[in-house]
N, C-alpha and C positions, 0 to 999 in steps of 0.2 A: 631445689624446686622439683617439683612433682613431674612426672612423663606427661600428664593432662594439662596442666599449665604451662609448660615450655611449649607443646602442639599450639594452644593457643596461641603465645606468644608470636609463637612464628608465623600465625596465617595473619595476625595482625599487621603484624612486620612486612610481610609481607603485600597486604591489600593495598598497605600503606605505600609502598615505591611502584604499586601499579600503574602503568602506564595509562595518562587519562585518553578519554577520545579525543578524535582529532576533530575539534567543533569548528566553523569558520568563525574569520578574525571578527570582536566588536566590529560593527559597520556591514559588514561584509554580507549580502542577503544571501539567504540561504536558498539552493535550489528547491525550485516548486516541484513536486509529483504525484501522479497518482499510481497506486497500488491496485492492478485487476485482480479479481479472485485467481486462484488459483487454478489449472486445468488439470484433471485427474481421472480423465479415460481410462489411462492405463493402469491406475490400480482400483476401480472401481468393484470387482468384481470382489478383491480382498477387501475391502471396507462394506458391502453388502453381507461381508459371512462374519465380521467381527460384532457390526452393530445391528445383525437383521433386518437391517434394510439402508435403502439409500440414501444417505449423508453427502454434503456439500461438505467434504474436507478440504475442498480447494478454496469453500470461502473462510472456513477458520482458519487455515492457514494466514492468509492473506491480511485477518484481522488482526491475529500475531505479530506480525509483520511492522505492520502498522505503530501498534504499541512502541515495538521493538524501535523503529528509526524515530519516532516522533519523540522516544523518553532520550535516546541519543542526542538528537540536537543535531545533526548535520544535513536535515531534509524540512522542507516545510511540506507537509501533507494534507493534498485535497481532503475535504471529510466524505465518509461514506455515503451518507446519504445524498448530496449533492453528486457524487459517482454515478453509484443506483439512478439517479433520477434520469441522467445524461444516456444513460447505457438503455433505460426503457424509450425514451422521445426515438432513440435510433435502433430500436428493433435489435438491440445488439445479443446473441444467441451465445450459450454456453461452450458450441464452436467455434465462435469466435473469439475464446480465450487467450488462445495460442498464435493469435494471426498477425503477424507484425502492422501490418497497412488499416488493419480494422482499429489496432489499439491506437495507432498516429493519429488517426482520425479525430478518436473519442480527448486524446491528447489536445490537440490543435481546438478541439470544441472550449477547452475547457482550461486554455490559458497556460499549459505549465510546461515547463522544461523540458521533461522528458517524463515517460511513461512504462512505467514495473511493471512484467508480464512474469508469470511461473508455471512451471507443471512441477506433479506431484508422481518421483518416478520407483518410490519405495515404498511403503504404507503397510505393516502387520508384524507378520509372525516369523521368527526360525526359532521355532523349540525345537531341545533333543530330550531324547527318554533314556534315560543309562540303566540297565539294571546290573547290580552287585549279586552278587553270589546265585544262588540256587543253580539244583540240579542236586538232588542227592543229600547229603551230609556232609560235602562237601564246602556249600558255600555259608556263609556268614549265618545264616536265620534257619538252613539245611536242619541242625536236631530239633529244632520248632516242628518242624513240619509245613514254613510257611513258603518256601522258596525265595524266590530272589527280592533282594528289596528294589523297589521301581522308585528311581529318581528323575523329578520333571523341572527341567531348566528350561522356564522361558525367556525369548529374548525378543525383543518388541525392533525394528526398524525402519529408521525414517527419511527417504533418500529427497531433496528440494533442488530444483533448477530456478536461477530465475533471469532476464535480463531486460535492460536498460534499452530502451526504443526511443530515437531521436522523434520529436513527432514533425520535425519537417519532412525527413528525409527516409522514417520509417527504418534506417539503420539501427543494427542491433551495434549498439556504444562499448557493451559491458558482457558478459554473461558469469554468476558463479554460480559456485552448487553449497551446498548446505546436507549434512549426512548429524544422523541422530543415532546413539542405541542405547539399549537398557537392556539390563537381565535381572531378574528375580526366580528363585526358588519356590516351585509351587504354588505357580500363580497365576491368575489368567494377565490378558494384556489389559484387559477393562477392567479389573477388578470387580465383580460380581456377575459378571456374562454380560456381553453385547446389548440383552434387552434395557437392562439400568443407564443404558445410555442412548438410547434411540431416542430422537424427537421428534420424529416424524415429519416429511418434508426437509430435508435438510436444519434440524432443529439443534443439532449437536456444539455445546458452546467448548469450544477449546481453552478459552480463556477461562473457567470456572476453577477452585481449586481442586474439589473432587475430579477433575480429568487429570490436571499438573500431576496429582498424587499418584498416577498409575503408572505401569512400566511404559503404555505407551506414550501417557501425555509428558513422561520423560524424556524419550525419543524425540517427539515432535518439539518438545522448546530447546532443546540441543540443537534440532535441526535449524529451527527459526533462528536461534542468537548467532551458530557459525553465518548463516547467511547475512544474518541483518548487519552483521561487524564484515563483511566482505563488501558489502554495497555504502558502507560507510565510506570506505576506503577509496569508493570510487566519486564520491560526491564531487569531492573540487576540479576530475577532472572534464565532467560535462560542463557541456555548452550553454548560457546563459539564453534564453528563448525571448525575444522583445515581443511584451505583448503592446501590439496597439487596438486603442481602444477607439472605437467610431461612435459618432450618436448624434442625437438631435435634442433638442433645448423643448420639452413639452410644456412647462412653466415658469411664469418669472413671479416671484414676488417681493416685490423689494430688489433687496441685492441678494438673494437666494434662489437657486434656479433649482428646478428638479430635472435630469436626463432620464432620456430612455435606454440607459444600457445599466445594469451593474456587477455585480459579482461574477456571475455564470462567464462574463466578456473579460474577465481578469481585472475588474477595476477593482481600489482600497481606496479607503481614508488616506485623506494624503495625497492620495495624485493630483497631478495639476495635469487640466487640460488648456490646449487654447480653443478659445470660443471665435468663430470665423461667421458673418455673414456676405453670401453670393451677394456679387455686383452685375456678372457677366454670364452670359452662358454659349459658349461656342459648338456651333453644329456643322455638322459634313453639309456644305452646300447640296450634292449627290443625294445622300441618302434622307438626310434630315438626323442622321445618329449623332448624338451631343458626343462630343470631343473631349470637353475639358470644362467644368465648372472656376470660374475666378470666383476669388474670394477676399474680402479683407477680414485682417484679426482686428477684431474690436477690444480685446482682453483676456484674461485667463481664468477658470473657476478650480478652485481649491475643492475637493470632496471631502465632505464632511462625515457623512452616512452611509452605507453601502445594503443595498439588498440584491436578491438575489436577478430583479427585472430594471433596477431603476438606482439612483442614487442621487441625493441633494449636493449642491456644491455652491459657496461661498464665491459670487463675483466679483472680480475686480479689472475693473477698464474705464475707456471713455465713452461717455453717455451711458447706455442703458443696453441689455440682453434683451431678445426679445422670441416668443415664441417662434420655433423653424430656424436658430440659428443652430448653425452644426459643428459640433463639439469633437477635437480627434487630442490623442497625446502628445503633449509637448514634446521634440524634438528634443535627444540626448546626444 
């Protein structure tokens, strides 16, 4: 057998006793999160002289990220754009990346578990320049006449922090790091200079293959996979986060009601709420401030649909639902 085909051989054999992820059991729901961009103050200055100007590499990071735990399977991941939406309704500032109580918040708006926060503490260059010989006759190229030959080893680096924020309690759960490097002979880190990769406004996609291909987008998926398999690792041992869902009954038709709450509040297909209408209303004799609403459960609605303001559910009780009856989750 050949040196080339026994190499094979082995990386086969190999991939093959690799140990798989550690995914949660059938049944077993996966934690919900979301992922903030990245925070990246402090290497900003080196990402301004790579790609000529300023780049959100805290949000490609971030995207990576994303990829990264969702092709895993041990995280259920808020999507981006319902993030983005949440983060503009709350004025949420690119300072506020890094801020444990700002992220709880956006956390707790937004139904999930817990809440991935990161900064970005490495990002560029340590090239060295070696030169061989010259000086004379001496060195290697010396009877040329051309002097020293100049050798340029670049090496791209990519340092990632990131950690796990309870959103009740605003505790930090978790933190790991994630480090990336690459070297190439003779080459830049962007492979055709900085300008071939500016998008202007933070336009830079990390996920494309021409970035993967260069020494740096080497560096940075190194750095994303050590991290994303470090936060794997911590999935089972967070906290399951109950979300309860509140609302009111805005139509009935038939035995199909539509509520006024849905996705953005944590609700799915699937949930069962109980449907409750007021009998009672008790008030502070003093002040007149209502105390305590009573309630009887008239039935339960299955959800059927989910959007992002509202969601249909499937009745079932005695007698009938009716406009203003108030909808919360069934009790586990």
């Amino acid at each position: 057998m050949s040196r080339l085909a026994s190499t094979v051989l082995a990386v086969v054999l190999l991939c093959s006793f690799a140990l798989p992820q550690t995914a949660p059991a059938p049944g077993t729901r996966k934690k919900r999160v979301a992922i903030m961009s990245f925070e990246y103050g402090t290497v900003m200055t080196s990402v301004q002289a790579l790609f000529g100007s300023n780049q959100d590499v805290g949000k490609g990071i971030s995207e990576l990220l994303v990829t990264k735990l969702v092709n895993d399977g041990n995280y259920s991941v808020i999507e981006r754009a319902m993030l983005d939406k949440i983060l503009a309704e709350q004025n949420f500032s690119n300072s506020d990346r890094a801020d444990s109580n700002s992220a709880a918040k956006i956390g707790r708006i937004l139904g999930v578990d817990a809440i991935i926060t990161g900064s970005i503490t490495q990002f560029g260059r340590d090239d060295k320049n070696t030169t061989v010989g010259g000086g004379g006759f001496g060195g290697i190229t010396g009877r040329y006449g051309i002097g020293g030959v100049s050798k340029k080893e670049s090496k791209a680096v990519v340092g990632v922090t990131a950690r796990i924020i309870d959103v009740n309690t605003a505790e930090i759960l978790a933190s790991c790091e994630g480090y990336g490097e690459s070297k190439r002979g003779g080459t830049s880190l962007v492979g055709a200079g900085g300008s071939g990769w500016s998008g202007g406004g933070g336009g830079l996609d990390m996920s494309s293959s021409n970035f993967g291909a260069t020494i740096l987008g080497e560096a940075v998926h190194q750095a994303v996979e050590s991290l994303g398999t470090q936060l794997d690792a911590k999935s089972a041992a967070l906290p399951t986060h109950k979300v309860v869902v509140e609302g009111t009954v805005a139509d009935v038709t038939g035995g199909v009601l539509v509520i006024n709450v849905g996705s953005r509040a944590g609700l799915k297909a699937g949930d069962v709420l109980d449907v409750s209408r007021p009998i009672k209303t008790v008030k502070d004799p003093t002040t007149g401030k209502v105390l305590r609403t009573i309630a009887d459960k008239i039935g339960t609605a299955t959800v059927t649909d989910v959007d992002e303001g509202s969601a249909t559910a499937s009745f079932t009780g005695n007698g009938a639902a009716k406009v203003g009856d108030s909808v919360k989750s069934t009790p586990q």
